[in-house]
C-alpha positions, 0 to 999 in steps of 0.5 A: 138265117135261122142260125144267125137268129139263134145266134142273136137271140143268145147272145142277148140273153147274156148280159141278163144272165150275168147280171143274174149271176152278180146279183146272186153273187153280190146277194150270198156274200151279203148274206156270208159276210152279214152271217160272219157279222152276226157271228162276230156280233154274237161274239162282241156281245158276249164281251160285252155282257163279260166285262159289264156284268162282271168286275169291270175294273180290279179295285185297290184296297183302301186304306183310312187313319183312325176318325179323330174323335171329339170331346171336351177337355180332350189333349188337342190344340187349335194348331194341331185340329188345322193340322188334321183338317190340312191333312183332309183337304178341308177349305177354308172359307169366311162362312162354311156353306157345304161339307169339306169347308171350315172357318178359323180364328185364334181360339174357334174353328167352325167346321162343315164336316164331310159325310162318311160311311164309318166302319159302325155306319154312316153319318152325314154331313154336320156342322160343329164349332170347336173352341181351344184353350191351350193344348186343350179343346174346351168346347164342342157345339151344334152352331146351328142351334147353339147346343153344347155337344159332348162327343163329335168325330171327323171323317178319317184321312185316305192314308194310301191304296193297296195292291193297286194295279200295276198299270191302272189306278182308280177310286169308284163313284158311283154315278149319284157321287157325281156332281151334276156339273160335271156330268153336263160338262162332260156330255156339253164337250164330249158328246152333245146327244148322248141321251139320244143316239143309239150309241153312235151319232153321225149328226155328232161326227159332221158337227164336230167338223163343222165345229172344228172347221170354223175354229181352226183348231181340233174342238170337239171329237166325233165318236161318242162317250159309248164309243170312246167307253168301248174303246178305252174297255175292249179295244188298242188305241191304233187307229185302223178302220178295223179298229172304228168299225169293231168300236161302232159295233160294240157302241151299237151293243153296249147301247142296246143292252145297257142305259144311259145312266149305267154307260156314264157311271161306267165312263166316268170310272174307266176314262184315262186323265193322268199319269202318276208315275208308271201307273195311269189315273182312271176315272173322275174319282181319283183324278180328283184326288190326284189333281186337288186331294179332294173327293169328287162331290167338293170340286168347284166349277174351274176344278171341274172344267179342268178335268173335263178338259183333260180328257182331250189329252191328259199329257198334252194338258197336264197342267204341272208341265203345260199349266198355261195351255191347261188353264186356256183349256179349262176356260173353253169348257167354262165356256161352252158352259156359259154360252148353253146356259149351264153356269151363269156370268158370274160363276164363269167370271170367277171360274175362268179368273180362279188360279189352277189350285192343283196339289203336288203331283203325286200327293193325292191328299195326306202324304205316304206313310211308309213305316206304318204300312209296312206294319199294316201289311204285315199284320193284314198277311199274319192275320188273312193270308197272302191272298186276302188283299186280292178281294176288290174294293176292301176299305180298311180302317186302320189305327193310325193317328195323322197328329201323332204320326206327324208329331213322331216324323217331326221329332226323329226329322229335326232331332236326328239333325240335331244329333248328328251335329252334335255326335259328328256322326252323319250316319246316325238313325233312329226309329220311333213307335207311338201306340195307343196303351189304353186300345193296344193300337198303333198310333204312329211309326216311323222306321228311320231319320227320313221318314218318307223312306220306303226302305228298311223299316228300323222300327219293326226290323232293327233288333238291338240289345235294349240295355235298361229298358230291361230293368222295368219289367225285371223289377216288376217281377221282383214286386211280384215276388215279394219285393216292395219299393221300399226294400233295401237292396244292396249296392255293393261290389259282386263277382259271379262265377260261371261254370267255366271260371269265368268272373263276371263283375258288373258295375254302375254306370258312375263306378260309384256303390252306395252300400245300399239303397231303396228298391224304388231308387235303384229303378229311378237311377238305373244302378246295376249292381243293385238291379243284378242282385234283384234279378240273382234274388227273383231267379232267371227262370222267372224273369224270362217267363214273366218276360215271355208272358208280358209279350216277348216272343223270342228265345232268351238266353239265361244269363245274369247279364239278361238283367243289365239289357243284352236281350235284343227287340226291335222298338216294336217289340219294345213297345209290346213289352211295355204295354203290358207294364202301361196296362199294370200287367193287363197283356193285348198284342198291338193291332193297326187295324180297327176294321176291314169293309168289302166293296158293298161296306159290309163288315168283313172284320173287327178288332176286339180287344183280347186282354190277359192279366199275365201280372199281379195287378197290384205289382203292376201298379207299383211298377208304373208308379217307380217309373214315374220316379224316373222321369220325377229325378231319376235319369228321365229328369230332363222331362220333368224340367220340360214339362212340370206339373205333369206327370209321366213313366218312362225309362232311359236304356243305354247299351255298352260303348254308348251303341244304342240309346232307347227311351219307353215312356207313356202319359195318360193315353200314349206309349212311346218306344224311341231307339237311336243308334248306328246301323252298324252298331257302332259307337254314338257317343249318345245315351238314352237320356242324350239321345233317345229322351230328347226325341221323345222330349221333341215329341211331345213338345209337338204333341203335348202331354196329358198327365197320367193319372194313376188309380191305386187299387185296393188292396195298396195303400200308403207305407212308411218304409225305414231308410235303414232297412227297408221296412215297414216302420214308425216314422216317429221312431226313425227315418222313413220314406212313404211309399205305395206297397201291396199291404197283404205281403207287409209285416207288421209295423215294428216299434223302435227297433232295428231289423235286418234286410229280408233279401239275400243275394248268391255268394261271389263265386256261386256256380251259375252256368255259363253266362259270360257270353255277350255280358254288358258291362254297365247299363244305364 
């Protein structure tokens, strides 16, 4: 009996024991698994912390166009001014209210501008009223108090973003940029208690089913804006529970650690709203470009409600391709705003009756400008090194003038239209580069017939023989030497020798010599022989150092030829050359940029201009003064029969078998180098006055023309030059031309004598080396 009592007891003792034995069980891997989840915990914070307190995102470079800047009497039309406000998205209104709005009638526009952080600081928003007469503005003034203002200046364009991430692209705002709407929007659709939850909400998961349930139809989410933050930062979009538990964890953490204000800013900038091709748009910041080219603070309540409602599903929603189920979603937002109090009847009235108003996809506010990037590239590499554009966030404020480079695309787009219909020729290109001569900025570029083309860029790549755009500076060089423009210069036929034997006889363009003709002439009509006698009288030698100084940077080879344009620049380098001559001997090398900002708008650089007078000042003068001759009656005639009353330099340059035709010429503020040929250098049938004047006449029609003004200096004054010899002499004596000469190298005024010509010339067959090679035959 013992035995079996024993027995008994024991085994009701057992299950006591196993339950012991389970709970202790249940109790350490409790205690295993939450140790493994502090760990894992321990670990998820220290991303956390990584990620938030680090760079979050990798920031492309911003790249701006230069502010127009505003002044009375300036060269600017009431169409070219709405032009530039296109460009930046400005509205317009019956009555600007708010910054971004503007109101226009035949002669005024009044206008709310922006505020802006510029590169010499921030301004803010304020109100002007421009009024035009012609291709003029006449007048600037406060319309607030009536005050006539002297100088006024627009926010600049966002021209494009550099070494943008391969997959991910954004523009940052910080959380006071974002408009009060949308932020409510956000949290009304999004996440109803994201000021009160811990960073997951279980009353948000049952009320969106709630939600969800009585419409039939998926309304609102259940993971909160911390947890889809979490997600979109850390996590894949599988949607695994291993996945849910990891980002309710992280929500937990990202709450405790960070406020409320600060898991917004951060959302608003990482949530996915769009795909621009192969890379995705991030963040309210660029999506409102990206759907509206506008900056985020000018939305209006149904552009607002569009992009919250994207965020249920950019590509479900995109409104180009679904623009209807778009549309009905954007209202259910306005909606949900109306029936909680957050916008009126009236505003939801005319939101939800408001059309889309999206750009064209991929616009994102002014079109790419692919030539001139291209040299903003290049100069940002030659300058800061490869690595400079890995910074994050930089703003760079470039030089680029939208009217302008708008002005040169139409030009080279309808002109090389006209062009090949006339020459048969479907292949025919041209390239174009405007600067600024007075700054030595980059205006404009364009690098081929479509100026959208991101390929080869004709502009800054394209080297051709030049032809006479040689002859300016070669002359310029020769009233440096003690030539005037009144020097009678022989026009006869020559014959060079080379060392080995080699004759070389150049001829004019017509196949016409006159005997002899003036220094100025000779220049207006482009004549050749008279240019290669100038050229034989200076010496090679000098012209190519004068050349290098004034801002060729290749080697040139020293033939005679070299005076008739074999020397080949790409219309870059033409216009580096002609600054110089522009500026009366004055050299600066051509920038694009005006001013780089780090991501805290601190200022990383800015250009200043470094100049060197590498020419006689006064040579410099005479130069540009002949070169008005040009456009007065010489081969650039066709200017001054378009444009009368005003006056321009320039020069025609053609090359031999009519392969290139070049035009260089400049107003009072612009410089522009116009090239038009075949990229397989062959024959246009075109010369410069045929083919590259009549872009830059195009041009200018677009662009007008602000008359240049040209200052004689001191030591110039006024000359009575004989016809007969070339002479200072009195012109009551014989036949003389007035003309501008330096008056330190003139000899005397003669009486009524005859005189016989200064300048003598190398004899035919005078051994010269051996300059045959690549030798033009004519230039014009």
């Amino acid at each position: 009996m013992a035995k079996q009592t024993r027995t008994k007891k024991s085994t009701k003792k057992k299950p006591l024991e196993q339950r012991r034995f389970g709970w202790g069980l249940l109790l350490k891997v409790a205690l295993v698994m939450a140790v493994l989840m502090g760990v894992f915990g321990i670990y998820l914070d220290s991303q956390v912390r990584e990620r938030f307190e680090g760079q979050k995102w990798a920031l492309p470079a911003l790249v701006y166009s230069r502010p127009l800047e505003l002044f009375p009497g300036q060269k600017l039309s009431h169409a070219q001014m709405l032009r530039e406000l296109q460009m930046l998205n400005y509205r317009k209104v019956d009555s600007p209210s708010g910054p971004g709005e503007y109101f226009a009638n035949n002669s005024r526009i009044d206008i709310h501008r922006r505020s802006f952080n510029f590169s010499d600081g921030p301004e803010d928003a304020r109100q002007i009223s421009l009024t035009f007469a012609g291709q003029r503005l006449q007048a600037i003034k406060n319309p607030v108090n009536g005050r006539e203002l002297g100088y006024a200046r627009m926010d600049p364009v966002l021209l494009d973003r550099l070494n943008v991430d391969k997959r991910e692209d954004r523009l940052l705002v910080r959380l006071d940029q974002v408009p009060e709407l949308l932020k409510t929007a956000l949290i009304t659709v999004e996440d109803r208690d994201f000021y009160k939850h811990d960073g997951v909400s279980p009353m948000a998961i049952i009320r969106a089913l709630v939600v969800n349930l009585k419409a039939g139809r998926t309304i609102q989410g259940g993971s909160t804006l911390t947890q889809q933050l979490a997600k979109n930062l850390f996590l894949t979009p599988d949607r695994s529970l291993w996945r849910k538990v990891q980002e309710a964890y992280m929500a937990l953490i990202i709450d405790f650690r960070y406020d409320k204000d600060e898991i917004l800013e951060a959302y608003l900038n990482e949530v996915y709203l769009g795909q621009n091709g192969n890379q995705g748009v991030y963040g309210f910041g660029l999506a409102s470009y990206f759907y509206f080219g506008l900056p985020l603070n000018e939305l209006n309540p149904d552009q607002i409600a569009l992009m919250v409602a994207l965020v249920k599903g950019p590509s479900y929603y995109d409104p180009w391709r679904n623009s209807e189920r778009a549309r009905d979603r954007r209202d259910l937002v306005l909606r949900l705003l109306a029936n909680d109090g957050h916008i009126d009847r009236a505003t939801y009235e005319q939101a939800s009756g408001a059309p889309l108003r999206l750009i064209e996809r991929g616009r994102m506010g002014y079109g790419r400008t692919p030539a001139f990037m291209g040299l903003l590239r290049q100069e940002l590499q030659e300058r800061f090194g490869n690595e400079f554009l890995n910074q994050n966030g930089l703003k760079i404020f470039s030089s680029l003038d939208p009217i302008a480079q708008h002005s040169a695309e139409q030009a080279i787009a309808e002109q090389v239209k006209q062009l090949r219909a006339n020459t048969k020729k479907s292949d025919l290109e041209a390239a174009m580069v405007v600067s600024n001569w007075r700054k030595g900025e980059v205006s404009a570029v364009v690098g081929g017939a479509d100026p959208s083309y991101a390929g080869f860029n004709r502009a800054l790549s394209a080297r051709r023989a030049i032809g006479s755009l040689i002859k300016p500076p070669v002359y310029a060089q020769a009233l440096a030497s003690g030539f005037t423009l009144g020097s009678a210069i022989k026009d006869q036929p020559i014959s060079l020798r080379s060392e080995g034997g080699q004759v070389w006889k150049p001829n004019n363009y017509d196949r016409k010599f006159r005997g002899q003709v003036m220094f100025v002439d000779a220049l207006a009509k482009s004549l050749n022989v008279p240019t290669v006698n100038i050229g034989m009288a200076v010496g090679l030698d000098k012209i190519i150092k004068g050349l290098e100084r004034m801002g060729v940077r290749q080697s040139i080879p020293a033939y005679p030829s070299l005076m008739l344009g074999t020397l080949e620049l790409t219309p870059f380098e033409v216009n580096q050359l002609y600054l110089t001559l522009a500026n009366q001997g004055l050299y600066q090398p051509l920038t694009s940029i005006r001013a780089i900002q780090d991501n805290q708008g601190e200022l990383v650089y800015q250009h200043t201009a470094k100049a060197t007078q590498v020419l006689d000042p006064d040579a410099g003068y005479l130069a540009l003064y002949a070169m008005t001759k040009v456009v007065g009656g010489g081969t650039a005639a066709h200017l001054a029969a378009r444009f009368p009353n005003r006056v321009m330099a320039g020069k025609t340059g053609t090359t031999n078998d009519l392969r290139d035709a070049w035009y260089a010429g400049l107003d009072n503020e612009e410089l522009a180098s116009v090239w038009v040929g075949l990229d397989n250098n062959g024959t246009t049938g075109l010369t410069g006055a045929s083919g590259a004047l009549r872009v830059y006449s195009r041009y200018l029609d677009s662009r007008g023309v602000d008359s240049l003004e040209l200052t004689q200096p001191q030591g110039v004054e006024q000359v009575n030059f004989a016809y007969s010899d070339g002479q200072p002499a009195d012109p009551r004596c014989e036949q003389t031309r007035l003309l501008p000469a330096k008056s330190a190298d003139l000899p005397p005024i003669r009486g009524c004598r005859p005189a016989t010509p200064t300048y003598d010339i190398p004899a035919a067959g005078e051994q010269i080396g051996d300059w045959l090679k690549d030798i033009f035959n004519f230039a014009r």
